[in-house]
TITOR-240737 format. One record per residue (C-alpha): residue number from 1; residue in three letters; y, x, z. Coordinates in Angstrom, 1 decimal, decimal comma. Example, Ala and Ser with C-alpha at 12.3 -4.5 7.8 and 13.67 -1.06 7.14 Angstrom:
<sites>
(1; ALA; (-4,5; 12,3; 7,8))
(2; SER; (-1,1; 13,7; 7,1))
</sites>
This chain:
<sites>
(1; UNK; (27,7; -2,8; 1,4))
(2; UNK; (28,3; -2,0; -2,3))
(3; UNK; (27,8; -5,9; -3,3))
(4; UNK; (25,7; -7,1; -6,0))
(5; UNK; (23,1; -4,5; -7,4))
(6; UNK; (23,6; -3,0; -10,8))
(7; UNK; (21,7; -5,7; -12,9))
(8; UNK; (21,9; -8,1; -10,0))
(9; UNK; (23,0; -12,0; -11,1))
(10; UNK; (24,3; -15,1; -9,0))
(11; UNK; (21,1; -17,2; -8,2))
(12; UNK; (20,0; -19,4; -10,3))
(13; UNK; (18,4; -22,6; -9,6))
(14; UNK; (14,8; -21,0; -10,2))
(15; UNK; (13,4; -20,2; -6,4))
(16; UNK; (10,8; -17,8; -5,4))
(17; UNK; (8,7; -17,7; -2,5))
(18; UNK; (8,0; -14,3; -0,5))
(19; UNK; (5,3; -14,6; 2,1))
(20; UNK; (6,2; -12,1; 4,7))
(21; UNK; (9,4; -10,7; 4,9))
(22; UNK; (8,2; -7,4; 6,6))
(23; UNK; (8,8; -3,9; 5,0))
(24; UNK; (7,5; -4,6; 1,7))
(25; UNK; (8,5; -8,0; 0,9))
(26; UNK; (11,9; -7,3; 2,5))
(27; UNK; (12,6; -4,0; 1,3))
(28; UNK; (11,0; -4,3; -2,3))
(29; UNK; (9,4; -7,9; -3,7))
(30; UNK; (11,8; -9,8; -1,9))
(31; UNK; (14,5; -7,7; -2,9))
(32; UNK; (13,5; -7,8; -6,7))
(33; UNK; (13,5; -11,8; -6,6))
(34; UNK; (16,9; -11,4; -5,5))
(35; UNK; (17,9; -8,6; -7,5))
(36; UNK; (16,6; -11,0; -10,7))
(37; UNK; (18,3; -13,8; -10,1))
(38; UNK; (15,6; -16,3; -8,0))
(39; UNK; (17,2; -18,2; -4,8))
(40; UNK; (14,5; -16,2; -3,0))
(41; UNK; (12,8; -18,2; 0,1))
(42; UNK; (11,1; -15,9; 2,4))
(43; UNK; (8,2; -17,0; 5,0))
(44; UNK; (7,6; -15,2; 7,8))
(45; UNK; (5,9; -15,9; 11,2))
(46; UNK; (9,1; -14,3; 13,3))
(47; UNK; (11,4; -16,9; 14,2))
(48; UNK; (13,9; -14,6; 15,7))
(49; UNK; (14,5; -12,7; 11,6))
(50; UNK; (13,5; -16,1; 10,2))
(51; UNK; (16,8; -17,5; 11,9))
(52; UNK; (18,6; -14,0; 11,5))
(53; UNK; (18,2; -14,4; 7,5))
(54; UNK; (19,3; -18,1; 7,8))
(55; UNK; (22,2; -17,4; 9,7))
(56; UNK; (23,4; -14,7; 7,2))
(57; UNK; (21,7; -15,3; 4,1))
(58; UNK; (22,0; -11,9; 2,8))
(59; UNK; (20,7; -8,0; 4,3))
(60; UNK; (21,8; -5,1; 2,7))
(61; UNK; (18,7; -2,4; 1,3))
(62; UNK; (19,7; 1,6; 1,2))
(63; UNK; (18,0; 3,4; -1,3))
(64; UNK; (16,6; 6,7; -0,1))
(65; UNK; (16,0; 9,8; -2,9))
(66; UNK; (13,9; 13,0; -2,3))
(67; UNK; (17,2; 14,9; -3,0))
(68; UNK; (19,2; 13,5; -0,6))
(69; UNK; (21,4; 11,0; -2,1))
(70; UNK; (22,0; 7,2; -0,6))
(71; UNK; (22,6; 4,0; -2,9))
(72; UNK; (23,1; 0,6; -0,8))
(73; UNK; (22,9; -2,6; -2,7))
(74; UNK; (23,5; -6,1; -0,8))
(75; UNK; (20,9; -8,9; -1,3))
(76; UNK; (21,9; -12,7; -1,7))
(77; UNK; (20,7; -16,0; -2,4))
(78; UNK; (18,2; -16,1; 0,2))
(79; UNK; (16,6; -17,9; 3,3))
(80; UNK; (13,8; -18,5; 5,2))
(81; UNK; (11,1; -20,3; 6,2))
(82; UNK; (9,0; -20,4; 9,9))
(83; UNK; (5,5; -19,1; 9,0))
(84; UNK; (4,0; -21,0; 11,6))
(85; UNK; (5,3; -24,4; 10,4))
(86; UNK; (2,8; -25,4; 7,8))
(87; UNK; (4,4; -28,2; 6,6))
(88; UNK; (7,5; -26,8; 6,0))
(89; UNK; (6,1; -23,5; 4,3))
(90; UNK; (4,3; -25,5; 2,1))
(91; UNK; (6,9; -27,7; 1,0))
(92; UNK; (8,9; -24,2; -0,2))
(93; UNK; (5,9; -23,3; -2,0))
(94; UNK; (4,9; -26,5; -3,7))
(95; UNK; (8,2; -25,9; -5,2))
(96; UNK; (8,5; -22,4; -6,6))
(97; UNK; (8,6; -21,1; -9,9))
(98; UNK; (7,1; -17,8; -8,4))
(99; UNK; (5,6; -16,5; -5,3))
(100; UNK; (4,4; -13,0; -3,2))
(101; UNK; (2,3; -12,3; -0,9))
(102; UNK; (2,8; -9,0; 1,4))
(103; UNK; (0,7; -9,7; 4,7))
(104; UNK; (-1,8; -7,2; 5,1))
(105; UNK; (-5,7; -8,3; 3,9))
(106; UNK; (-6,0; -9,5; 7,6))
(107; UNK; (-3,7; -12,0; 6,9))
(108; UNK; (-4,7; -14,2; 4,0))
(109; UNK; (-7,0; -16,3; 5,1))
(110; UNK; (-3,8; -17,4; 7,2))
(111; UNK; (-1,8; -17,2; 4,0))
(112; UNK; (-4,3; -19,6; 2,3))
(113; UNK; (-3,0; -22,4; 5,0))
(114; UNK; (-0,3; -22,9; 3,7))
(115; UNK; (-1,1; -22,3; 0,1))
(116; UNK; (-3,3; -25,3; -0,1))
(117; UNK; (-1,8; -28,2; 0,7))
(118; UNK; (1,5; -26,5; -1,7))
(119; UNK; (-1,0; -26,4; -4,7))
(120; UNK; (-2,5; -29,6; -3,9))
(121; UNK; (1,1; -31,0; -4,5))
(122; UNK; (1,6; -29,7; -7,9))
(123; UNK; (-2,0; -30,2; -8,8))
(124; UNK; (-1,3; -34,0; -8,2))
(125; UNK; (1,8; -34,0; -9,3))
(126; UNK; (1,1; -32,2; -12,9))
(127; UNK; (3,8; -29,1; -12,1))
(128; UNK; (3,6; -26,5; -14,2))
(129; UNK; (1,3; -23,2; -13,1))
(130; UNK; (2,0; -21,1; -10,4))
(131; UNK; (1,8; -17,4; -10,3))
(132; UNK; (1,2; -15,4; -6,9))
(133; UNK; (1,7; -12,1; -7,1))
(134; UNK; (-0,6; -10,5; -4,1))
(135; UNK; (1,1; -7,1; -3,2))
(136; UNK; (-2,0; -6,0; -0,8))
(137; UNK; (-2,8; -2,4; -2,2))
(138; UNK; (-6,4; -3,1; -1,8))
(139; UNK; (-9,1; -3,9; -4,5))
(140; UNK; (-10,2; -7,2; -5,6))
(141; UNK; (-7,2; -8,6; -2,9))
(142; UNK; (-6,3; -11,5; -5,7))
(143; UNK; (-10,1; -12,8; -5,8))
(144; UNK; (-9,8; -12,6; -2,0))
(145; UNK; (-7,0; -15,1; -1,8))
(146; UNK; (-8,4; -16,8; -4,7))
(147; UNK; (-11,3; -17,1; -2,3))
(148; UNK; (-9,4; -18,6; 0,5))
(149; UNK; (-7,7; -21,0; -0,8))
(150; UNK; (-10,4; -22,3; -2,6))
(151; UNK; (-12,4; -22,8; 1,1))
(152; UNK; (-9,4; -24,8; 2,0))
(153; UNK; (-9,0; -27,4; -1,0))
(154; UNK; (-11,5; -30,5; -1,1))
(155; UNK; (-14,0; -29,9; -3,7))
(156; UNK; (-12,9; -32,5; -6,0))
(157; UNK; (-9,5; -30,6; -6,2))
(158; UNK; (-10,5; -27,0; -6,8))
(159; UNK; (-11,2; -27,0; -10,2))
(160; UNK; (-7,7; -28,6; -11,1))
(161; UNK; (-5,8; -26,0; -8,5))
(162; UNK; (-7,6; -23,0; -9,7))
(163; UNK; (-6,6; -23,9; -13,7))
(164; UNK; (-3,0; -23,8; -12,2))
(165; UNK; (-2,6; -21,0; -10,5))
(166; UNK; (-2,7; -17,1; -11,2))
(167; UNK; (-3,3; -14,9; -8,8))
(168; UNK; (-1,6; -11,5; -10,1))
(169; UNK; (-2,5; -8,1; -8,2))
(170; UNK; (0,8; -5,5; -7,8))
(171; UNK; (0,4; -2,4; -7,0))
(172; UNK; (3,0; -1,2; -4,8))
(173; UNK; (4,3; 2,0; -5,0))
(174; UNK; (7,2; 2,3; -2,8))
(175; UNK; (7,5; 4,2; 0,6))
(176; UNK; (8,7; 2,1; 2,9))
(177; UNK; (8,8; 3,8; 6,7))
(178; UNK; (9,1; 2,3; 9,9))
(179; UNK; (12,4; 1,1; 10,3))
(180; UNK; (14,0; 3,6; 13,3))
(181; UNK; (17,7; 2,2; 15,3))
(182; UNK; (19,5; 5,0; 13,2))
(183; UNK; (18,2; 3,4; 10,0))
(184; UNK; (19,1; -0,3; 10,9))
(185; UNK; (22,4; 1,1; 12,4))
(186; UNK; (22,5; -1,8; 14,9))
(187; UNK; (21,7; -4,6; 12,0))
(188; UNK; (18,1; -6,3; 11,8))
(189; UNK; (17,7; -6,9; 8,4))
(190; UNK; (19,0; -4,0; 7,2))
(191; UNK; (16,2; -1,9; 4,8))
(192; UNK; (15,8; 2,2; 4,6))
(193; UNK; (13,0; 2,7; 1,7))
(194; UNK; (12,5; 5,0; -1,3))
(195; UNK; (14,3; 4,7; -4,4))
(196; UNK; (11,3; 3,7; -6,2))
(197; UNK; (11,5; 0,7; -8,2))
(198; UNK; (8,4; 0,5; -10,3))
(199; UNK; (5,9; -2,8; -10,0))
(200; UNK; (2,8; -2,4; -11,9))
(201; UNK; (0,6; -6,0; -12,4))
(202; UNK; (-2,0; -7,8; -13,7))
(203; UNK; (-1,6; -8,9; -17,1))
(204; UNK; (-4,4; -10,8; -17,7))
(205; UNK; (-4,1; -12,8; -14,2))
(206; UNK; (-0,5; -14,4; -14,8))
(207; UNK; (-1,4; -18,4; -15,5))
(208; UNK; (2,3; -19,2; -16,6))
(209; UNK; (5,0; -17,4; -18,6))
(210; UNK; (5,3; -13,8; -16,8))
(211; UNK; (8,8; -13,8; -15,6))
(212; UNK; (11,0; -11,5; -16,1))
(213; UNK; (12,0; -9,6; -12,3))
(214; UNK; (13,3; -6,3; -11,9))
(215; UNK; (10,3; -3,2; -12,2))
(216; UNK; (7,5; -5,2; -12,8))
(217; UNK; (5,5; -4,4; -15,7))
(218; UNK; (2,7; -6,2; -16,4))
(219; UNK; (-0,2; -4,2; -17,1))
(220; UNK; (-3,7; -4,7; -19,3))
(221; UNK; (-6,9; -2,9; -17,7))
(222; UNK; (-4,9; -3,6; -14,2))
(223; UNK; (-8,5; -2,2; -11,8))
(224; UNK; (-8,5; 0,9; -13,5))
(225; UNK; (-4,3; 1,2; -12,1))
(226; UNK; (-5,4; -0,3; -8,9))
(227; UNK; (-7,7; 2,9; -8,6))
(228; UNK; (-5,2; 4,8; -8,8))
(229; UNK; (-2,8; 3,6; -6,9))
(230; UNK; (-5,3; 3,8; -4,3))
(231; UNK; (-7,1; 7,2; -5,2))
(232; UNK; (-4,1; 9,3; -6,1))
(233; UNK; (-0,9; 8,3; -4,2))
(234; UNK; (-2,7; 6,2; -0,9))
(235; UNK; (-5,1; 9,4; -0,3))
(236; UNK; (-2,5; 12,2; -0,9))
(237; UNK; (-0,2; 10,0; 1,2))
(238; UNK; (-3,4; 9,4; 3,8))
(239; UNK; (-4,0; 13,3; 3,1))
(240; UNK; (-0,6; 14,8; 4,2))
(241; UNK; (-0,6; 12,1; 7,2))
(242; UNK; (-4,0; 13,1; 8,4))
(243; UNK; (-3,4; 17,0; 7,9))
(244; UNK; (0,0; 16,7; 9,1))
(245; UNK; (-1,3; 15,5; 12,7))
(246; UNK; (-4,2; 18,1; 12,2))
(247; UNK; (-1,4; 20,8; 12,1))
(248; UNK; (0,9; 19,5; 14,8))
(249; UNK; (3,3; 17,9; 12,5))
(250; UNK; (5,4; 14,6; 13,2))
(251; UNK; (7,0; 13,9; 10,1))
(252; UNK; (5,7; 13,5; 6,6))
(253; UNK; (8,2; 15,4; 4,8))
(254; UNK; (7,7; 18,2; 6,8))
(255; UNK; (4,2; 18,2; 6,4))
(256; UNK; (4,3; 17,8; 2,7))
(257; UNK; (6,0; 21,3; 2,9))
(258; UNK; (3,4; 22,9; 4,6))
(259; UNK; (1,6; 25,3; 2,3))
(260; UNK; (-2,0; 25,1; 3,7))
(261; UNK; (-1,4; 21,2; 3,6))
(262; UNK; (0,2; 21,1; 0,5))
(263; UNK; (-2,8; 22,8; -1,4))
(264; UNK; (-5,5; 20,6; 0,6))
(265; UNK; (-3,4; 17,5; -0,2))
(266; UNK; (-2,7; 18,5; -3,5))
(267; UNK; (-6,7; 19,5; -4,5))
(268; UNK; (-8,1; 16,3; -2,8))
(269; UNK; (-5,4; 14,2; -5,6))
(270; UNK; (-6,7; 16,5; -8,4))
(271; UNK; (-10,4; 16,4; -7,4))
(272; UNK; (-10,1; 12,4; -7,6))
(273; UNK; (-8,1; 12,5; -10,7))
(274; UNK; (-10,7; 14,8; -12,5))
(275; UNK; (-12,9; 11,2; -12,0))
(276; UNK; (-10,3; 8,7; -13,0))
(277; UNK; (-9,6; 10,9; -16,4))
(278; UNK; (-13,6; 10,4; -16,7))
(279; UNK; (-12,9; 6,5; -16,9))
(280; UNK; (-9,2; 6,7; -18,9))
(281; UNK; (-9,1; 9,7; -20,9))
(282; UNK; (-5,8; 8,5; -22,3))
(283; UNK; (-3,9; 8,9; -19,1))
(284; UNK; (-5,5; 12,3; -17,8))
(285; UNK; (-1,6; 13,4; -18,5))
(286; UNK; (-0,1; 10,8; -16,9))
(287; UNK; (-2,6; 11,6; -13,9))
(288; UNK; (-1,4; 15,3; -13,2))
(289; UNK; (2,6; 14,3; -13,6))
(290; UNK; (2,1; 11,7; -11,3))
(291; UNK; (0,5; 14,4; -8,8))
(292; UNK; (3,9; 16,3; -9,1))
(293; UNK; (5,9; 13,5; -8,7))
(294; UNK; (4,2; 12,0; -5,6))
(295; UNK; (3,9; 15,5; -3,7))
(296; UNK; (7,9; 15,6; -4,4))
(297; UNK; (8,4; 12,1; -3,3))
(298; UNK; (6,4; 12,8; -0,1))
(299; UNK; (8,5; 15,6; 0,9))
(300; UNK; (11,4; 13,3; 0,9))
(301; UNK; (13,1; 13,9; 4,4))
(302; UNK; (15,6; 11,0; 4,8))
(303; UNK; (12,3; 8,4; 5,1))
(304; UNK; (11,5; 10,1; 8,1))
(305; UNK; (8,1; 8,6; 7,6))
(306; UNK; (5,9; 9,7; 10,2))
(307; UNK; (2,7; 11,1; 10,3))
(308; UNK; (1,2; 8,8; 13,1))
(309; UNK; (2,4; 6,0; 10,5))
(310; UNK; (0,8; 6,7; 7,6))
(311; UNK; (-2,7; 7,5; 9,9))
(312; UNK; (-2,7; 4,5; 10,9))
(313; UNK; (-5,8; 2,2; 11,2))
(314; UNK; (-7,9; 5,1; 10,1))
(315; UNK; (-11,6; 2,7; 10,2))
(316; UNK; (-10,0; 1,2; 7,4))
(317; UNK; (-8,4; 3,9; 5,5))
(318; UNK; (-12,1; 5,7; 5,6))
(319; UNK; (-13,7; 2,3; 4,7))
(320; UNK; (-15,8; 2,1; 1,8))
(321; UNK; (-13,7; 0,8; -0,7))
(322; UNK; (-10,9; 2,6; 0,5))
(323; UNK; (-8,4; 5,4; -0,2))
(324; UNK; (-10,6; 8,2; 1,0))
(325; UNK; (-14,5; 6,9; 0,8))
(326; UNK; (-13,6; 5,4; -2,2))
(327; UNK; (-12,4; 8,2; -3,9))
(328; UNK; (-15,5; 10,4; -3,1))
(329; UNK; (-17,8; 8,1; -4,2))
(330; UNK; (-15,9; 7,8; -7,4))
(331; UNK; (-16,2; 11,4; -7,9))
(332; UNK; (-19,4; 11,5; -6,8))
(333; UNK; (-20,3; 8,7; -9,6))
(334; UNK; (-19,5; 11,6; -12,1))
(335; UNK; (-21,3; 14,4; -10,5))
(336; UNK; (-18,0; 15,9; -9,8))
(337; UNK; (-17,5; 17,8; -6,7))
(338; UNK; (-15,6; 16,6; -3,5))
(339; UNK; (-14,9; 19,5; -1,1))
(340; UNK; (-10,8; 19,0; -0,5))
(341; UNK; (-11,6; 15,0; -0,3))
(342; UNK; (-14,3; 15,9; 2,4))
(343; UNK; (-11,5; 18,2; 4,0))
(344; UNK; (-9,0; 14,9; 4,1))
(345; UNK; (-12,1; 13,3; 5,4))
(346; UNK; (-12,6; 15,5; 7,8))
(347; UNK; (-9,0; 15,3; 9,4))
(348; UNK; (-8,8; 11,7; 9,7))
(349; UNK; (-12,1; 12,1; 11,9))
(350; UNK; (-10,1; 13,3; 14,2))
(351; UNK; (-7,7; 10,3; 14,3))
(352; UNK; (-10,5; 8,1; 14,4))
(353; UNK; (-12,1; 9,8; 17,3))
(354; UNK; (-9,3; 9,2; 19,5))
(355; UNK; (-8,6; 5,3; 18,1))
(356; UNK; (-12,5; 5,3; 19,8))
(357; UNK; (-12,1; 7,7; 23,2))
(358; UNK; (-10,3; 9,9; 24,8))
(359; UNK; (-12,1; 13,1; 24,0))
(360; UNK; (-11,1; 14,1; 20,8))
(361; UNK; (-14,0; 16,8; 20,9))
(362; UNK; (-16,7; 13,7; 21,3))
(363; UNK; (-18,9; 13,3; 18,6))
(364; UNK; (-18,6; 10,5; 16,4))
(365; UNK; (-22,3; 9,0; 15,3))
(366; UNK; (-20,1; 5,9; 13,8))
(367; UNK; (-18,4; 7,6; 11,8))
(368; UNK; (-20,7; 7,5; 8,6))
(369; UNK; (-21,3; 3,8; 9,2))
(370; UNK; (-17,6; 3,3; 9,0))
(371; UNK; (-17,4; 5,6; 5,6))
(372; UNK; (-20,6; 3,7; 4,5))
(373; UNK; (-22,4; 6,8; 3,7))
(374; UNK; (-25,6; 8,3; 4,9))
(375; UNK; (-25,5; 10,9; 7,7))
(376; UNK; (-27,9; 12,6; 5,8))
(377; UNK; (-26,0; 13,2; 2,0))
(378; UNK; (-24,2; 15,8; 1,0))
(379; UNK; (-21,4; 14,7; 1,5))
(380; UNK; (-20,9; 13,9; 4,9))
(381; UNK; (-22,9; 17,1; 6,0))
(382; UNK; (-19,8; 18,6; 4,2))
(383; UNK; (-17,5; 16,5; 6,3))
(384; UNK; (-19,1; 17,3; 9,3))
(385; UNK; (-19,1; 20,8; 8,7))
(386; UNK; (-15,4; 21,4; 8,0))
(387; UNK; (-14,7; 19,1; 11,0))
(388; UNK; (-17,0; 21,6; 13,1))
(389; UNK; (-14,8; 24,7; 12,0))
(390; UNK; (-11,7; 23,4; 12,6))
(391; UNK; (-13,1; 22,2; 16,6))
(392; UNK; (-13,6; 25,6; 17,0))
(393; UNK; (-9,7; 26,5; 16,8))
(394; UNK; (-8,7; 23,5; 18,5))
(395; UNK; (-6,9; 20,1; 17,2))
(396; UNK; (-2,6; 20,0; 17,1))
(397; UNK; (-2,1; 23,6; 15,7))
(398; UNK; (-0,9; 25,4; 12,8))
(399; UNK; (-4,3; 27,7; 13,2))
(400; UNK; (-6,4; 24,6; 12,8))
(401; UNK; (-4,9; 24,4; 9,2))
(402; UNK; (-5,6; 28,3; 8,0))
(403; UNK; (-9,2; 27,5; 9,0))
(404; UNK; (-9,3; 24,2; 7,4))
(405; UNK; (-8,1; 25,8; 3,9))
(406; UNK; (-10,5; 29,0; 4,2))
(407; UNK; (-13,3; 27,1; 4,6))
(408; UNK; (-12,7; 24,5; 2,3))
(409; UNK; (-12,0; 27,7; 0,1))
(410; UNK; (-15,4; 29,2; 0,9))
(411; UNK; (-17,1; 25,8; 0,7))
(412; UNK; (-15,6; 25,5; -2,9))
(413; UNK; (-16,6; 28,7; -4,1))
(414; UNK; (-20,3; 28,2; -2,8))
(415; UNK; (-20,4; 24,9; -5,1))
(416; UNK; (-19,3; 26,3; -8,4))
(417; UNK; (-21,7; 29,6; -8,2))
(418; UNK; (-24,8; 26,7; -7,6))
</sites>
């Protein structure tokens, strides 16, 4: 352990509240609090690292860079909290200057428990407003909370809680991989993630004075960012994962160096960028740097992110409102074409099909219901055409790729000469 981070202060008596302390809000919110000065309190439903962070009250967080280098910093000034004891959770949060959520969407309604009672506190009690920042990656995942909570609260109380508390959107940036046993080195908090320290939120959500923590940067016109966070890094990172178990591949970074994969990855990101430099033309630049920069950053071996990870759930990564769905249809919204999107489409098909049977060669009729599309558009005639090529060569191989890219080659081509 190196000690105190560069920038890193005693803690103050200012707290904040991180509910879960899982990869992200251990290895990047959490961390930030921390790193900021905040006697950080972090929630959590696992008793055994709820009692592991009590018993130390500190962890130490390597930072990981593409190139190869290693920076550890050690965070203090922290404890924790049992999830599952409501009372006790809320008491923590009823006395925060600033709170996080990272739980996954599945999980706020859960969340919302133990928010209520905490905001009915400082509502009666005439606190000053409380800001939760909700680091979900998904859109609209503040008004979701908002939503909860507000099912949860008497109706004579809702109007008073809601005009004291902000519910902030972050968009979270950082790769954080599954933590392997070489990574913790034989300690369970201990935190492998990507030296990436940026935290881009809502502006306009924040109810009391934005505080000042470590990368965040608070952001005006925060859905458009939210788009593309979601439409740029979350489907090349969904493209490379998806392609990568296409071609055989277990690793990310390895993956990411693939040529085939590398240009289907790469030409999904700029398709969907060509739309979201429709909506902003002011950050069409920013757009194509941050291309380069994620494609680097996903080549970044000493993650050793895994394919399989980053496939995950694949009903709701090709969900409507999602990273891949999502993005078509806001290309489509401009009349611009979709043909490497369809090809990431295509490959998490595959993925799907086996989360349904065991025959990966099955045919899917659920699969357009799940994107949300007709099976009669365009689009998903596309999708179902590459997905047919590359079933011809077989799933798991190298070869599957080369046919992937000629076709979505040929299947380009056709498109710009109509």
């Amino acid at each position: 352990m190196s000690g105190i981070s560069a920038g890193q202060r005693e803690p103050s008596p200012s707290s904040a509240v991180m509910i879960g302390a899982g990869n992200i809000g251990r290895g990047f919110i959490g961390a930030a609090f921390a790193a900021s000065g905040y006697r950080t309190i972090f929630i959590d439903i696992n008793k055994a690292l709820v009692d592991e962070i009590n018993a130390r009250g500190e962890y130490t967080v390597e930072l990981l860079s593409p190139g190869g280098g290693s920076v550890e910093t050690c965070v203090r000034g922290i404890c924790a909290v049992d999830g599952n004891d409501i009372e006790s959770a809320a008491a923590a949060i009823a006395g925060a200057d600033i709170c996080a959520t990272a739980v996954g969407m599945r999980n706020l309604s859960f969340v919302a428990s133990m928010l209520a009672p905490a905001l009915k506190t400082r509502a009666r009690n005439k606190m000053p407003p409380l800001d939760i920042i909700v680091c979900e990656n998904m859109m609209d995942a503040g008004r979701s909370l908002r939503g909860f909570v507000q099912a949860k609260l008497p109706e004579e109380l809702r109007g008073t809680v809601d005009e004291g508390t902000g519910y902030p959107e972050a968009v979270i940036g950082r790769m954080v991989p599954i933590q392997t046993e070489e990574m913790r080195k034989g300690d369970p908090l201990r935190m492998c993630v990507e030296d990436y320290s940026f935290i881009p939120v809502d502006k306009s959500a924040f109810k009391g004075e934005i505080p000042g923590i470590e990368g965040l940067t608070p952001l005006d016109g925060f859905e458009y960012y939210v788009k593309r966070k979601l439409f740029i890094h979350n489907l090349g990172h969904a493209a490379i994962g998806y392609l990568g178990l296409l071609g055989g591949y277990a690793y990310i970074s390895d993956a990411a160096e693939d040529p085939d994969i590398l240009f289907l990855a790469a030409g999904a990101m700029h398709e969907s960028a060509a739309a979201l430099s429709l909506e902003n033309s002011a950050d069409a630049a920013n757009l194509n740097r941050n291309i380069d920069s994620l494609l680097y950053r996903f080549s970044n071996k000493a993650l050793k992110d895994t394919c399989e990870r980053v496939s995950a759930d694949p009903a709701r990564k090709l969900g409507k409102q999602d990273r891949i769905t999502g993005a078509l249809e806001n290309c489509e919204r401009f009349g611009l074409p979709v043909v490497y999107i369809a090809a990431v489409a295509a490959a998490a098909s595959f993925v799907y099909g086996s989360n349904c049977n065991d025959d990966k060669k099955a045919p899917l009729p659920q699969l357009a219901s799940v994107m949300g599309i007709s099976e009669d558009s365009k689009t998903y005639i596309m999708i179902e055409i590459l997905r047919e090529a590359v079933l011809s060569q077989g799933y798991g191989s190298r070869y599957a790729l080369e046919v992937l890219r000629r076709e979505v080659v040929k299947m380009a081509g056709d498109i710009k000469v109509l």
